[in-house]
Structure formats: C-alpha cells, structure tokens
N, CA, C and O of each residue as an XYZ file, in Angstrom:
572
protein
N      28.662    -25.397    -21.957
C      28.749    -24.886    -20.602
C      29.610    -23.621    -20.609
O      30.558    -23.367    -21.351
N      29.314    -23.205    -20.058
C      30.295    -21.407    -19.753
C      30.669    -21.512    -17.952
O      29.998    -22.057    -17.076
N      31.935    -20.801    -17.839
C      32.532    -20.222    -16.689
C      31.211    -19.629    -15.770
O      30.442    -18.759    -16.180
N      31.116    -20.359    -14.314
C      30.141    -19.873    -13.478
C      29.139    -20.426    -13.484
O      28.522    -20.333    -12.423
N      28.286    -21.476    -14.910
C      27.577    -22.292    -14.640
C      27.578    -23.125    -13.313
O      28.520    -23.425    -12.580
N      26.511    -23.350    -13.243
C      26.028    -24.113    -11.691
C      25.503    -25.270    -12.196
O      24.736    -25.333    -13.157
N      26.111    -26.616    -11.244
C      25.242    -27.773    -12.339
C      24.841    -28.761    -10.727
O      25.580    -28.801     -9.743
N      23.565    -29.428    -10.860
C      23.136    -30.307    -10.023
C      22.942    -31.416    -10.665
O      22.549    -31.431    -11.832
N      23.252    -32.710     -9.820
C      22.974    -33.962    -10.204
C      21.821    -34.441     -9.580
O      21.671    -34.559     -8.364
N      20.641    -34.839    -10.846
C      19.565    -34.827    -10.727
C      19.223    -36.311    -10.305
O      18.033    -36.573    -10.482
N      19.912    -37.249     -9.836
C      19.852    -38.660     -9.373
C      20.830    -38.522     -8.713
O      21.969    -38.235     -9.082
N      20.261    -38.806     -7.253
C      21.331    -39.064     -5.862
C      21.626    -37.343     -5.317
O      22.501    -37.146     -4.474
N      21.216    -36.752     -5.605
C      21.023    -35.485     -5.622
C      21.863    -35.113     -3.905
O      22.729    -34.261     -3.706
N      21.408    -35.815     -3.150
C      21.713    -35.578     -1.463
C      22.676    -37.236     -1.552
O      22.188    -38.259     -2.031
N      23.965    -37.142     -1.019
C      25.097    -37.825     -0.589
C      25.219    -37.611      0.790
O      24.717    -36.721      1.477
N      26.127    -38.762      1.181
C      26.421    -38.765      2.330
C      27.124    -37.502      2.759
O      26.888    -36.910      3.812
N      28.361    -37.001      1.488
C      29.361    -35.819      2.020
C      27.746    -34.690      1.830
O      27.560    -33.970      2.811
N      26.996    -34.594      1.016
C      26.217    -33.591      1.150
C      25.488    -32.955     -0.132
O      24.988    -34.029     -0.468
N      25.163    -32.325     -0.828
C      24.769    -32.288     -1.837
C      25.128    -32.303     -2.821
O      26.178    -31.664     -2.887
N      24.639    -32.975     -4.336
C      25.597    -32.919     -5.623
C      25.796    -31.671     -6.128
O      25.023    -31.760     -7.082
N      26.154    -30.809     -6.188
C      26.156    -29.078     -6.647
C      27.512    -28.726     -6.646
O      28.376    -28.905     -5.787
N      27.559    -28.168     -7.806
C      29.061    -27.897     -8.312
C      29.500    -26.752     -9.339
O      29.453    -27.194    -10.486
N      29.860    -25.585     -9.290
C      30.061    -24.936     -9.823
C      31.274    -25.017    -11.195
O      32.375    -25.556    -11.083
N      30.629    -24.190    -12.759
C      31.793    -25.049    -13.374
C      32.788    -23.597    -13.259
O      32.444    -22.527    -12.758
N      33.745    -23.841    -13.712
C      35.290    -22.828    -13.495
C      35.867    -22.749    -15.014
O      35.513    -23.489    -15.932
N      36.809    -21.719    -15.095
C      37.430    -21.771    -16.451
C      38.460    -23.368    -16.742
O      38.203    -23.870    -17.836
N      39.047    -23.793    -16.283
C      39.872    -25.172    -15.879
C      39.233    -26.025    -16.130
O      39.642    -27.045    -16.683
N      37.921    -25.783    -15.738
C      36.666    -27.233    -16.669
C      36.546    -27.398    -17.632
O      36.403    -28.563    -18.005
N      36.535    -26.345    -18.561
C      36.145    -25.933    -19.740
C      36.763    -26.760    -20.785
O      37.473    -27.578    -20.200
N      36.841    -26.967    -22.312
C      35.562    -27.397    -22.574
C      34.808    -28.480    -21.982
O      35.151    -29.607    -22.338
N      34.080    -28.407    -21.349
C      32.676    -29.294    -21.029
C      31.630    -29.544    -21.148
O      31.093    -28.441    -21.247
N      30.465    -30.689    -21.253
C      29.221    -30.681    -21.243
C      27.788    -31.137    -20.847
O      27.889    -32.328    -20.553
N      26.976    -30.880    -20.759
C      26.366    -31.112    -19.604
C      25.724    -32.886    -20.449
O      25.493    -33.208    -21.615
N      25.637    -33.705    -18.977
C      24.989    -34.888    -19.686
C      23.918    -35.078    -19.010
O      23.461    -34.214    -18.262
N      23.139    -36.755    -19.269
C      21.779    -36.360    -19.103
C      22.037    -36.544    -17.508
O      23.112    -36.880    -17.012
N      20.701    -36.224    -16.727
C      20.405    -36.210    -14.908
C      21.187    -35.266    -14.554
O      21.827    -35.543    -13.540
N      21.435    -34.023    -15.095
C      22.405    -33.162    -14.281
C      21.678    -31.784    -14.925
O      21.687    -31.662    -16.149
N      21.210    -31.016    -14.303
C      20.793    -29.865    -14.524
C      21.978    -28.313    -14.703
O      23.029    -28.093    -14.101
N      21.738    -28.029    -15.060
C      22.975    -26.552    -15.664
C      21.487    -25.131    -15.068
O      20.377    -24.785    -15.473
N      22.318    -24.807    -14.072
C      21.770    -23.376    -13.426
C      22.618    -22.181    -14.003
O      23.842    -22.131    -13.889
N      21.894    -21.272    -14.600
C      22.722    -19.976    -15.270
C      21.574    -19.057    -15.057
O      20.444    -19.348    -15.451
N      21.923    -17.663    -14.278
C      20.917    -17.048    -14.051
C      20.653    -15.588    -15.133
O      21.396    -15.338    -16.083
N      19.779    -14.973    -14.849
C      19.632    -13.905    -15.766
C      20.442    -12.446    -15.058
O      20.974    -12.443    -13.948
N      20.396    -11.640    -15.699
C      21.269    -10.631    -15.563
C      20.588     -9.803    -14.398
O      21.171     -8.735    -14.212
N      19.588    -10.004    -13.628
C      18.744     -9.472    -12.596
C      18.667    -10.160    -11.353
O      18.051     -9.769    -10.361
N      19.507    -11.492    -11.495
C      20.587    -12.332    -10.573
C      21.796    -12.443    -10.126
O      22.407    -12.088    -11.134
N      22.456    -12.636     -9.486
C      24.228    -12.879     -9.397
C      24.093    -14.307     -9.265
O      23.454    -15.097     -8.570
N      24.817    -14.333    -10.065
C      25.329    -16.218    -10.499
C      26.284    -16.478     -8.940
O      26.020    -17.479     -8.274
N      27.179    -15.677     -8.550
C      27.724    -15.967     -7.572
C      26.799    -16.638     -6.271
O      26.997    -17.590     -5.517
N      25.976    -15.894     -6.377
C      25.165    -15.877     -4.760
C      24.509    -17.079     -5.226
O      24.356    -17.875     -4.299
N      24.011    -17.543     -6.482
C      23.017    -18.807     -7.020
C      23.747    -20.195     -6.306
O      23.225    -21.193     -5.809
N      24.822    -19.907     -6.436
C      25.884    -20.883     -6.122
C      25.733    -21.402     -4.414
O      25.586    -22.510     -3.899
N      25.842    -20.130     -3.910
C      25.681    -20.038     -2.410
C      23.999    -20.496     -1.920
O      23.632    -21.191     -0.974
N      23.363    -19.931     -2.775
C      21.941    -20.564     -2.528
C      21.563    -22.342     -2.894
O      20.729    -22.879     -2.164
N      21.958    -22.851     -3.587
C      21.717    -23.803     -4.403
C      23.200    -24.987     -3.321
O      23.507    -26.117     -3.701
N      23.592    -24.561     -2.530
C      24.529    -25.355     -1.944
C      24.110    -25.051     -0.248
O      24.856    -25.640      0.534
N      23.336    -24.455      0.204
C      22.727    -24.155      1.582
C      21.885    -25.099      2.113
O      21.139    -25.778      1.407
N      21.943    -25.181      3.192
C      21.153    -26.371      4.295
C      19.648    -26.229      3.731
O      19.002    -27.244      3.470
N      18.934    -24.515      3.492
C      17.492    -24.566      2.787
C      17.115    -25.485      1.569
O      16.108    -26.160      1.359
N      18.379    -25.264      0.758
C      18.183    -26.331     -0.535
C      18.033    -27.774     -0.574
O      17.401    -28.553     -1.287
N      18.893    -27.894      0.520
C      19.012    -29.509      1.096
C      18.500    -29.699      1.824
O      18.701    -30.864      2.168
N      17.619    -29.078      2.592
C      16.306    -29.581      3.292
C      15.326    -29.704      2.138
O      14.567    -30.671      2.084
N      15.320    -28.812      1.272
C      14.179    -28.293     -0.109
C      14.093    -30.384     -0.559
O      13.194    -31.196     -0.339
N      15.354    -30.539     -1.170
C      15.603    -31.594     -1.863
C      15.387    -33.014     -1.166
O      14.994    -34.048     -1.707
N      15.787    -32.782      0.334
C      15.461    -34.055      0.824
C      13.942    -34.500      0.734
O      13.617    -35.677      0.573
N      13.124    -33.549      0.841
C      11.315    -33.197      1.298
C      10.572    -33.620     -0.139
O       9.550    -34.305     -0.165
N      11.153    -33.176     -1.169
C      11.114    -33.597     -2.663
C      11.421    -34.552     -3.486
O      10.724    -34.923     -4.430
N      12.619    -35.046     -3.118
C      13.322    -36.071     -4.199
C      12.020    -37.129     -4.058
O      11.022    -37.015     -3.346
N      12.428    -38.302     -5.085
C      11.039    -39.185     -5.116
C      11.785    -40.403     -3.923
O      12.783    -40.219     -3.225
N      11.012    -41.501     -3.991
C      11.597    -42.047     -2.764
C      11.870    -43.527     -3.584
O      10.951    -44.331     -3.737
N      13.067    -43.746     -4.022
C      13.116    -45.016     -5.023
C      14.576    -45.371     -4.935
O      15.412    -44.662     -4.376
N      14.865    -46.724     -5.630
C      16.116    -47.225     -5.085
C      17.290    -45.955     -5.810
O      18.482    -45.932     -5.505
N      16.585    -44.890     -6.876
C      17.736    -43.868     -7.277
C      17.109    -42.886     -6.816
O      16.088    -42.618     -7.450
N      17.344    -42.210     -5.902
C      16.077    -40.819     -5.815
C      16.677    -39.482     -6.414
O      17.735    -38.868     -6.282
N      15.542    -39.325     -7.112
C      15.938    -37.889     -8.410
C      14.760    -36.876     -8.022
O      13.649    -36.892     -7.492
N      15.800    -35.852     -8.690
C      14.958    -34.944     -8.309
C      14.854    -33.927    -10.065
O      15.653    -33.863    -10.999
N      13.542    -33.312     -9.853
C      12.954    -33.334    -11.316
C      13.518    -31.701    -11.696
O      13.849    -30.823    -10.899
N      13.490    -31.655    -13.264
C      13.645    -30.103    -13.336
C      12.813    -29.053    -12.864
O      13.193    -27.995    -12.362
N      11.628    -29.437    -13.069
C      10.760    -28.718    -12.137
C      10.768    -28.658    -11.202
O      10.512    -27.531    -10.778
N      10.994    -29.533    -10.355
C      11.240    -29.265     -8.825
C      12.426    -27.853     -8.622
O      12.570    -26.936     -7.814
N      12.995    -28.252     -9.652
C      14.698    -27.245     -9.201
C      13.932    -26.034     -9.276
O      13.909    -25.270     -8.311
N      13.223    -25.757    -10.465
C      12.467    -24.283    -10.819
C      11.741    -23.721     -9.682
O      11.861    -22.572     -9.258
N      10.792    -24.859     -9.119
C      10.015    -24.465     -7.898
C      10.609    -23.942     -6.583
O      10.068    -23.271     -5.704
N      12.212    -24.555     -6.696
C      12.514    -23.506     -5.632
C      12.474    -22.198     -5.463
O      12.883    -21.424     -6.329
N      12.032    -21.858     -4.456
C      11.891    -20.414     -4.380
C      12.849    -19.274     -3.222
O      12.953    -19.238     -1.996
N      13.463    -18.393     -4.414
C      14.661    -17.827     -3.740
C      13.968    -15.810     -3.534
O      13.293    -14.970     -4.130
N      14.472    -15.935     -2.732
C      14.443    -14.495     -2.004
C      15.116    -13.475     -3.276
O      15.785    -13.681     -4.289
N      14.784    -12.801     -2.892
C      15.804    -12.045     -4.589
C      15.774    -10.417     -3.875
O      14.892     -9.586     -4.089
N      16.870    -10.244     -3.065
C      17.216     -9.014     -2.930
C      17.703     -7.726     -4.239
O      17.841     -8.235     -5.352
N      17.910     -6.456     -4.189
C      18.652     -5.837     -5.612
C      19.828     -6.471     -5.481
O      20.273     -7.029     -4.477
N      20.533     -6.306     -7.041
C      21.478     -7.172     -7.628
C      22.600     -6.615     -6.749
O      23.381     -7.419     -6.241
N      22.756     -5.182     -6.508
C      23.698     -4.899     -5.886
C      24.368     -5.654     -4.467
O      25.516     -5.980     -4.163
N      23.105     -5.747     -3.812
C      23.013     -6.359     -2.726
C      23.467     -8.038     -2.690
O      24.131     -8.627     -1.838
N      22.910     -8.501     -3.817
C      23.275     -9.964     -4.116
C      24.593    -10.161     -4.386
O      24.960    -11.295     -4.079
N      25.148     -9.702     -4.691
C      26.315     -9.358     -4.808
C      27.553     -9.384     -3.823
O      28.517    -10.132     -3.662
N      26.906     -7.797     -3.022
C      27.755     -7.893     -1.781
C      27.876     -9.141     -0.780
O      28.868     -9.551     -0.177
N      26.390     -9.677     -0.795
C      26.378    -11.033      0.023
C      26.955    -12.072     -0.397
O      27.373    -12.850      0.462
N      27.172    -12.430     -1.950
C      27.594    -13.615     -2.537
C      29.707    -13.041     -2.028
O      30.701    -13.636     -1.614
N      29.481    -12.129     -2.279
C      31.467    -11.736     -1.845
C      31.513    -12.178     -0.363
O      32.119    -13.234     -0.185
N      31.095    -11.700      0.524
C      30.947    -12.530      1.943
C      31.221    -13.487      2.017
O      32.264    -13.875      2.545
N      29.906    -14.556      1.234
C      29.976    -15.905      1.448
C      31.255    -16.267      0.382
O      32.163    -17.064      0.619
N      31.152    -15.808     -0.326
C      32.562    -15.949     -1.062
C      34.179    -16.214     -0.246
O      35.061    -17.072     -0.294
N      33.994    -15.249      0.306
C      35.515    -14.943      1.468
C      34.974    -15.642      2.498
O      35.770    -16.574      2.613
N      33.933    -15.828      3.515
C      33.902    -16.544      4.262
C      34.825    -18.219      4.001
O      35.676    -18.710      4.742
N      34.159    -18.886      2.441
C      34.416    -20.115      1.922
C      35.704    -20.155      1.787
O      36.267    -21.230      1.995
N      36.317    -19.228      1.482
C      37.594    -19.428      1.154
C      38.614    -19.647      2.413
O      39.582    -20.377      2.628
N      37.870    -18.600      3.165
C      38.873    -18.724      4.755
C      38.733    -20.271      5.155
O      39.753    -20.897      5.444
N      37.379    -20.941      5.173
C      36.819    -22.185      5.666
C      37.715    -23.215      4.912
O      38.201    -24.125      5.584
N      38.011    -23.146      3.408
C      38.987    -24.098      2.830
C      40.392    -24.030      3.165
O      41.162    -24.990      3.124
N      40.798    -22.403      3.626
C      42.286    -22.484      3.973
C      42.374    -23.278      5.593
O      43.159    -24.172      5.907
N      41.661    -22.846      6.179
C      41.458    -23.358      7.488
C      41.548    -25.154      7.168
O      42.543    -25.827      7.437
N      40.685    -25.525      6.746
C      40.046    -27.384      6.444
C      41.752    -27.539      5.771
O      42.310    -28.451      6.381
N      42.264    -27.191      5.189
C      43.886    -27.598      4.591
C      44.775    -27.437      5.811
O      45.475    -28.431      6.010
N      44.957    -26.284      6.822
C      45.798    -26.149      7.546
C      45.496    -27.145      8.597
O      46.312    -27.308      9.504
N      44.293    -27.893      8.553
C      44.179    -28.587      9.778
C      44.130    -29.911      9.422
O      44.008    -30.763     10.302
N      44.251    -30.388      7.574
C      44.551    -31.585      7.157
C      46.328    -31.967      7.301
O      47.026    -32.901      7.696
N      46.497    -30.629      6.723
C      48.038    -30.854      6.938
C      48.812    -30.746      8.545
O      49.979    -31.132      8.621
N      48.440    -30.459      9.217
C      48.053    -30.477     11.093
C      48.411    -31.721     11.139
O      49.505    -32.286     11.151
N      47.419    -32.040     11.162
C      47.184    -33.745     11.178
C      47.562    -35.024     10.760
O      47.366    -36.100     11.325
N      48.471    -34.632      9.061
C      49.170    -35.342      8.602
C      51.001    -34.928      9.394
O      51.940    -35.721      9.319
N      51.067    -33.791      9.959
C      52.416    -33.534     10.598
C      52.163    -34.572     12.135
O      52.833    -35.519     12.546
N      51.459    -34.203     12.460
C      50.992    -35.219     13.859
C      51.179    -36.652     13.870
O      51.561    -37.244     14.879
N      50.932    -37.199     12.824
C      50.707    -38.677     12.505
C      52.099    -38.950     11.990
O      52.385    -40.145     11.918
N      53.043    -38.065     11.609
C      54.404    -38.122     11.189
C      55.058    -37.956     12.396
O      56.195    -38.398     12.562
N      54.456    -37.370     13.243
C      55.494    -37.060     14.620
C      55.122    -38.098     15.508
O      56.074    -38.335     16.251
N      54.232    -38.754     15.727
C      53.366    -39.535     16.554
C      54.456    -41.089     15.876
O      55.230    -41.698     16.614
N      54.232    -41.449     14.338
C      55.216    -42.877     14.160
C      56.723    -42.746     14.388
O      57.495    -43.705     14.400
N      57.175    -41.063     14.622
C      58.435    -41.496     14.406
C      59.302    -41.475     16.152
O      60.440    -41.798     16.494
N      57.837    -40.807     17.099
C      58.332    -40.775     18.680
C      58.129    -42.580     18.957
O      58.942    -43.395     19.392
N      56.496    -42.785     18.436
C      56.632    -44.193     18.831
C      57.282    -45.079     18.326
O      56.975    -46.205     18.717
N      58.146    -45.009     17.529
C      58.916    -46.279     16.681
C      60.542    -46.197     17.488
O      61.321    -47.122     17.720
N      60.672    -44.743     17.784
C      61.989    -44.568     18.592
C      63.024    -43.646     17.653
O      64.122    -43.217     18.007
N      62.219    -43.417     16.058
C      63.563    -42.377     15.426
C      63.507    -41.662     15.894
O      64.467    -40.960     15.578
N      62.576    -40.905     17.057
C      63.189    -39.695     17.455
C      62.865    -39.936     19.084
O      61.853    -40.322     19.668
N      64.118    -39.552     19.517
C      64.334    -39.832     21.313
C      64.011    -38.880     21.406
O      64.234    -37.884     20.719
N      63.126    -39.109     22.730
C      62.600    -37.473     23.873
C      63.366    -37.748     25.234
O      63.159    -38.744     25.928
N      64.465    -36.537     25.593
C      64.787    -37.044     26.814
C      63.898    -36.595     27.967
O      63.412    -35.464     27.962
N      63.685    -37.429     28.921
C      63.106    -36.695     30.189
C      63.913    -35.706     31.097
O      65.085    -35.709     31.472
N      62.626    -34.669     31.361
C      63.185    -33.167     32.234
C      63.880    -33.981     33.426
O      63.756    -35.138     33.827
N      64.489    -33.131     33.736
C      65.295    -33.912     35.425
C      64.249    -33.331     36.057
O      63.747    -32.259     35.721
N      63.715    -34.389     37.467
C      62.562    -33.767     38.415
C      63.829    -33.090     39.723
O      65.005    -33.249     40.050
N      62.764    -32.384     40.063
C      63.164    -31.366     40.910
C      62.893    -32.022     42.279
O      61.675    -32.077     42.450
N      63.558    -32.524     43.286
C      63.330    -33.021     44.319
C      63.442    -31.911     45.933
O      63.208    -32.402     47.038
C-alpha cells in the first residue's frame, strides 16, 4: 500500500455510520491490503485527492446501495467498483476541487470536535449544578 491509497470494503460495503471507504495516510504505513477490500490508486491523469472525495459521496452510496448483491453479507464486486462512472474534469481542475472539498472537511471535523467537546463541558456543568457542587444564587426580583 502507498500514502493516498483509497481502500473499500468489499463486504458490508454500506454501514449504518455510512460507507466503508478509507483513505490510507503515512501513519498507516507499513500496511496491507487483505482479501474483500479493494485498493483505489489512480493514474497520473487523475487526482487521487478528489478519488477520495468521489468514492465517499452520497452518488457512490446510492451507486453501491442499487448494486451490492442482496445476501445475509452484501458485497460488492471489483467490477462493479470499475463500472463506476466518474466525470473527469482537467487534472488541474480536479485538483482545485479536491482542495475545496479538502478544506471544506477539515472545517466540518474541527466544527464535529468543538461541538463534541461542547457537549462533554455541558454534561460536566449540568452533574455538577444538579448534584449541588456548584451553587447558583438567585437574582433578587425587582418588585
């Protein structure tokens, strides 16, 4: 496997959280691919970046739901993966769009953390008003 590989799991393919698709990273490394899992690496007239962004989109996962076979494991075949069919703007262009969706994702993960950790401060402030470690006095009313 190499940095930027794209890999799908070819049994169970669509999960409840959403599709199996996973990009590999330098931190993975060494790794290797085993069997039911497909390895996406594109040619130099592609951006691997944007493959990523394509291959993880609601089109793909509509693609896969319409396809997979219908059995107590539902897989989906290498050929099927091939048969998808992707739009292929110039590379330049693929590019600029995969940086977009790139920075878009990233804002979307800092965001999804600031609002896990939100939430874990809330649930810390919420046991310690209702248990009584921390007193709230009441405003004096204004009569």
């Amino acid at each position: 496997m190499q940095d930027g590989d794209l890999v799908i799991a070819m049994d169970r393919t669509w999960v409840s959280n959403g599709l199996k698709v996973s990009q590999v990273n330098k931190a993975d490394l060494p790794c290797y691919l085993v069997q039911r899992v497909s390895r996406l690496r594109t040619k130099d007239s592609f951006s691997q970046s944007l493959l990523k962004h394509l291959f993880s989109s609601y089109r793909f996962e509509q693609y896969v739901k319409g396809v997979q076979t219908d059995s107590v494991v539902p897989h989906i075949s290498s050929k099927q993966i091939q048969e998808f069919l992707i739009a292929a703007p110039p590379i330049k262009e693929q590019q600029e769009i995969a940086k977009i969706l790139s920075t878009t994702d990233r804002k979307l993960n800092h965001l999804t953390t600031q609002k896990s950790q939100t939430q874990q401060l809330k649930k810390g402030l919420m046991q310690k008003l209702l248990t009584g470690q921390i007193r709230v006095k009441p405003e004096p009313q204004d009569h």
